[in-house]
C-alpha positions in Angstrom: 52.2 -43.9 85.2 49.7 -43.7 87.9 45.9 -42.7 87.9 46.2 -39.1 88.4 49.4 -38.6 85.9 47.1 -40.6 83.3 44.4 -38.1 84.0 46.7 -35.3 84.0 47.9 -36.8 80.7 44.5 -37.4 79.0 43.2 -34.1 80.0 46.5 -32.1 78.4 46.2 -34.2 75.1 42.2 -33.4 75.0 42.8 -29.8 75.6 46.0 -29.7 72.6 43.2 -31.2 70.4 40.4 -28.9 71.4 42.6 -25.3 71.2 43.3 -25.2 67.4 38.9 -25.8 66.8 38.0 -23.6 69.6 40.5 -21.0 67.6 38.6 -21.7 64.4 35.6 -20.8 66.0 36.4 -17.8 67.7 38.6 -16.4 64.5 38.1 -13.5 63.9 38.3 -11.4 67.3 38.6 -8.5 65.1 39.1 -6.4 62.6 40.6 -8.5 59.6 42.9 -6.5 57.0 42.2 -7.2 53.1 45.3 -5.5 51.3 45.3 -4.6 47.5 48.2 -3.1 45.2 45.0 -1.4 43.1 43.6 2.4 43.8 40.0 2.9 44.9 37.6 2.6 42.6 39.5 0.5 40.5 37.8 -3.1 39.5 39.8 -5.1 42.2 39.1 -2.2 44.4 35.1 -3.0 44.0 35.2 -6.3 44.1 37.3 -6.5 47.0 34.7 -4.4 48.8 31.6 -6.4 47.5 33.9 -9.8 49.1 34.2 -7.8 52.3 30.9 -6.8 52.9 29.3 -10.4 52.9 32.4 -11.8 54.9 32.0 -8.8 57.2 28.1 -10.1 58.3 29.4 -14.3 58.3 32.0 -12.6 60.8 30.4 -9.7 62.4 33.6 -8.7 62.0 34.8 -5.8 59.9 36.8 -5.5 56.6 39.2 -2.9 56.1 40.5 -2.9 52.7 43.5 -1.3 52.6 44.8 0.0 48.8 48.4 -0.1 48.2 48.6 1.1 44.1 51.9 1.1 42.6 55.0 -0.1 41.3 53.4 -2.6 39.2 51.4 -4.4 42.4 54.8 -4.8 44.1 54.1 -2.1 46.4 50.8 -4.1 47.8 52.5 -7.5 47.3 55.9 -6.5 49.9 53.2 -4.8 52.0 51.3 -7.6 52.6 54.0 -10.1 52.4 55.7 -8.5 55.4 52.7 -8.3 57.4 52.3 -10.1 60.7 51.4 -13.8 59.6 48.5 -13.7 62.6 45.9 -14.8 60.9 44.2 -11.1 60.7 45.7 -9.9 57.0 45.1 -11.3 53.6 46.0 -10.2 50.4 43.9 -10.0 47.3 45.8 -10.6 44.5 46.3 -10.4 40.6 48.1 -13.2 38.2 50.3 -10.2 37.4 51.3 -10.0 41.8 51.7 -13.7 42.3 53.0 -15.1 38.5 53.9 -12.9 35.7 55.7 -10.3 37.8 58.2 -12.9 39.0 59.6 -13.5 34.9 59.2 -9.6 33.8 61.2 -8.0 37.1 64.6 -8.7 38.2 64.6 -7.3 41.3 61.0 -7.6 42.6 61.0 -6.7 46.7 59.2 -10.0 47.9 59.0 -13.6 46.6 55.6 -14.7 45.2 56.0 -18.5 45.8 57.5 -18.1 49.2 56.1 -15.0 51.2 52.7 -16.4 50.2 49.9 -19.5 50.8 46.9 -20.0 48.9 43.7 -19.2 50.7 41.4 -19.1 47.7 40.3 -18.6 44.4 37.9 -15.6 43.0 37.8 -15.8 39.5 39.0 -15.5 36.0 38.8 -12.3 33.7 38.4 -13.3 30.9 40.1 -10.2 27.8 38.8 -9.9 24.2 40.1 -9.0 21.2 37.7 -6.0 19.7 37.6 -3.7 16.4 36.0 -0.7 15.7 32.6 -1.8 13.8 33.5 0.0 10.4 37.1 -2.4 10.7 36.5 -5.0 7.7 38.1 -7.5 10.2 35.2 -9.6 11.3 37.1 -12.8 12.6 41.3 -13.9 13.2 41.4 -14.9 9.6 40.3 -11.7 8.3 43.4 -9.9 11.0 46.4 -12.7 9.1 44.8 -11.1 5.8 45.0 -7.9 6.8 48.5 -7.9 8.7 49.8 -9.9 6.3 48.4 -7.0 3.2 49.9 -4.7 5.6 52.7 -5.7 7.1 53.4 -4.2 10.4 49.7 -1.8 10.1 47.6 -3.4 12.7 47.8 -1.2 15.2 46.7 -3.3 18.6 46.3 -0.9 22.0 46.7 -2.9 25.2 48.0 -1.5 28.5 51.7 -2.2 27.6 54.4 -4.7 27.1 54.4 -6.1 30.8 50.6 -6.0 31.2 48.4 -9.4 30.6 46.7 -7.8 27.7 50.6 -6.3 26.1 51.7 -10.0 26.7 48.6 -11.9 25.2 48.9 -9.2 21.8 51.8 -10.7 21.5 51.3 -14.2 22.1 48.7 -14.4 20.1 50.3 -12.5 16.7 52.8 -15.3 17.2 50.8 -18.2 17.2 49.0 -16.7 13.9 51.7 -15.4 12.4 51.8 -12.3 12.3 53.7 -8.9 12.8 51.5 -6.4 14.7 51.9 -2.9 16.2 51.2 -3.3 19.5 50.4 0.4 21.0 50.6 0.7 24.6 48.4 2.9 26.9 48.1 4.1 30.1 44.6 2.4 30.6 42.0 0.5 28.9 39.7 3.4 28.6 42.2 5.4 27.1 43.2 2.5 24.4 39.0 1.9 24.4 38.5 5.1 23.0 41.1 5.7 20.3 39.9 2.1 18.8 36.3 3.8 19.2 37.4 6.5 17.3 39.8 4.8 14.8 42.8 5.7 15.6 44.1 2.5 16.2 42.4 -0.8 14.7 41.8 -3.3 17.4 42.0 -3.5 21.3 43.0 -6.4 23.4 41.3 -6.1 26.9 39.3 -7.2 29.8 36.0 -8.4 29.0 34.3 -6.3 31.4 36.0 -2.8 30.7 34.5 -3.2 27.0 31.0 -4.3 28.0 29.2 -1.3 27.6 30.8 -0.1 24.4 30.0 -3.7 22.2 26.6 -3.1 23.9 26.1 0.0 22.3 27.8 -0.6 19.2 30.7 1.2 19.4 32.9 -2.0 19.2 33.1 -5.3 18.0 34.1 -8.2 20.1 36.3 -10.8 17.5 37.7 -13.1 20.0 37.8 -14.0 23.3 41.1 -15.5 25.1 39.4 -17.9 27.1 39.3 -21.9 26.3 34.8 -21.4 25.8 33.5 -18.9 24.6 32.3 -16.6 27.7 28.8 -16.2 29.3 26.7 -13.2 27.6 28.8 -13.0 24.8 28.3 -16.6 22.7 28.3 -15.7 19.9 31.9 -14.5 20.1 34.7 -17.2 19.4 37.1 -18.2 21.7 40.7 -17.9 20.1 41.2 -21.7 20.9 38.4 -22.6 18.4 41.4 -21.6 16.2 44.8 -22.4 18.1 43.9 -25.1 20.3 44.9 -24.9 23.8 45.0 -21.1 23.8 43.5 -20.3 27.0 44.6 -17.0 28.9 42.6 -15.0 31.5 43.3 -12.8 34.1 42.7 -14.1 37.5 42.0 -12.5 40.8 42.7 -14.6 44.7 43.1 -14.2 48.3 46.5 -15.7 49.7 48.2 -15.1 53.2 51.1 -14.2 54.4 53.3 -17.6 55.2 53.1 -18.8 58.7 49.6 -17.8 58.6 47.5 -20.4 61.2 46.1 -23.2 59.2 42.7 -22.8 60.6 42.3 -19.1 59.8 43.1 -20.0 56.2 40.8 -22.8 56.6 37.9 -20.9 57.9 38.3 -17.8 55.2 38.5 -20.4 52.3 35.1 -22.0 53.2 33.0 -18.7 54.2 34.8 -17.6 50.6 33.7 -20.4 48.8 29.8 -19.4 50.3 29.9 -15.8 49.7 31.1 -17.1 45.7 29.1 -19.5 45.5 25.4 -17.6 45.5 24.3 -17.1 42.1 23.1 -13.5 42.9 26.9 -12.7 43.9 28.7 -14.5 41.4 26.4 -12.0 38.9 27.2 -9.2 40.9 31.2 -10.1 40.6 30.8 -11.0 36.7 29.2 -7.5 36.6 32.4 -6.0 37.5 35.3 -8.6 36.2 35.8 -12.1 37.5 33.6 -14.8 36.6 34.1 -17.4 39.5 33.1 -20.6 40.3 33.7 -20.8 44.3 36.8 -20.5 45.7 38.0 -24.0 45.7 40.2 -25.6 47.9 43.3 -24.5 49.4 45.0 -27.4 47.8 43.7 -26.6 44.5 44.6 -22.9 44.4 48.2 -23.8 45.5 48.6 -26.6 42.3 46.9 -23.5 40.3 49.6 -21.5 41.2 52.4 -23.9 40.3 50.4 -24.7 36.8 50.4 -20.4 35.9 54.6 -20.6 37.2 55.1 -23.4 35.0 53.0 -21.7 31.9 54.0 -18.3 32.0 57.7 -19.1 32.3 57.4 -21.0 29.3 55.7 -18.2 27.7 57.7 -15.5 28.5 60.7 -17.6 27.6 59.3 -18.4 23.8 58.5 -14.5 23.4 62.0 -14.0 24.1 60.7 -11.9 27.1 63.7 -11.0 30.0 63.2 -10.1 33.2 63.9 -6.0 33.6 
């Protein structure tokens, strides 16, 4: 090779070096699209909003959140998974989208583990199990007396037998051993105020969409579903204080449509893990659901995702749960 084909050489291998960092850099060059399978004004609706305005100013760049309800998220999810994989469309997802969904639907119109790559983590939701306060169940011993003194009584609402909540009631009056009636609604606020009112004895739900009621004294929290006990609320149990290694949240994260460039993933995961990680934002986000501790790494999201696969089809398999 002579001089000038070295230099030639050197200055091509310099330049393939430099493109994908001077990419980075410049990502984004416009608007970037943040799709959701949840209505407006839902919880992942606002929080998705709150995530967009603070990436929005990093980017000066804006964030269109697009809302895709329906069909149990699989409406969002095939939305977003058949989006162009340019680096300019991100999907904020549920557990329900990316894990449960894939061992409660046959015939689900995109492929969680391979139409999608982790780009980071929000945060977990943690539920609780509540009773109206005139209930004389005050802890999970006093629900096996009372279900067992009244077989097939307890009357649990929770959003249905393919929701998070439906699946935990269940899981949970297995591991005490127990038969429950687990009433499904149409949405927490709907179950929230028929336990309010008595009409049904306890409530399995998110944390957050029960807040306001314990605080004014309309319910009680027993349990929560998390491994700890949760922030705010310590003086409420966590369920694993009596089955060990019970430990079930909801979750919220962002992941991309596969083939997404590396460095656009790269770059949303750290300005995520900024937004997250300021202590007025994570209270602004616990406010509304999640309770998150940064976004993480890529890497650590994607073994997340394998660990929920691996759990949930386990658990859907022991609660004799099949795929519809």
């Amino acid at each position: 090779m002579n001089r000038r084909d070295f230099a030639l050489s050197a200055a091509a291998a310099a330049l393939g070096g430099f493109a994908p960092l001077a990419w980075a850099q410049a990502w984004p060059e416009k608007p970037v699209r943040l799709l959701l399978s949840q209505p407006p004004g839902s919880g992942p609706d606002a929080m998705a909003r709150l995530i967009g305005e603070q990436l929005a100013r990093k980017w000066n760049q804006p964030i269109v959140v697009e809302n895709k309800p329906g069909g149990q998220n699989a409406i969002g999810a095939q939305a977003a998974a058949r989006s162009a994989p340019d680096g300019y469309t991100f999907y904020f997802a549920t557990a329900a989208a990316l894990v449960t969904n894939s061992y409660l639907f046959k015939n689900l119109p995109y492929e969680p583990r391979k139409d999608f790559v982790p780009v980071g983590m929000i945060g977990k939701v943690p539920f609780a199990l509540s009773v109206n306060p005139s209930s004389q169940i005050r802890s999970l011993q006093d629900v096996v007396k009372f279900a067992k003194a009244n077989p097939g009584k307890l009357a649990v609402a929770n959003e249905g037998p393919k929701t998070f909540g439906g699946m935990v009631t269940r899981l949970l009056a297995s591991e005490l051993g127990i038969e429950v009636n687990a009433v499904p609604y149409v949405s927490v606020a709907a179950g929230v105020t028929d336990t309010v009112g008595g009409q049904v004895e306890a409530l399995i739900s998110d944390v957050p969409s029960v807040a306001q009621m314990v605080k004014a004294g309309k319910l009680r929290p027993i349990a929560v579903t998390t491994a700890k006990r949760v922030g705010g609320w310590e003086t409420v149990p966590a369920i694993a204080e009596t089955i060990p290694g019970f430990d079930y949240a909801g979750w919220v994260g962002i992941v991309a449509p596969t083939g997404t460039p590396a460095v656009a993933i790269q770059r949303f995961n750290r300005d995520l893990d900024a937004v997250l990680s300021d202590p007025e934002m994570a209270a602004r986000l616990a406010a509304i659901g999640p309770m998150t501790e940064g976004a993480g790494a890529v890497e650590q999201m994607g073994a997340f995702l394998n660990g929920e696969h691996q759990r949930w089809a386990k658990l859907t398999k022991d609660l004799g749960i099949q795929p519809e």
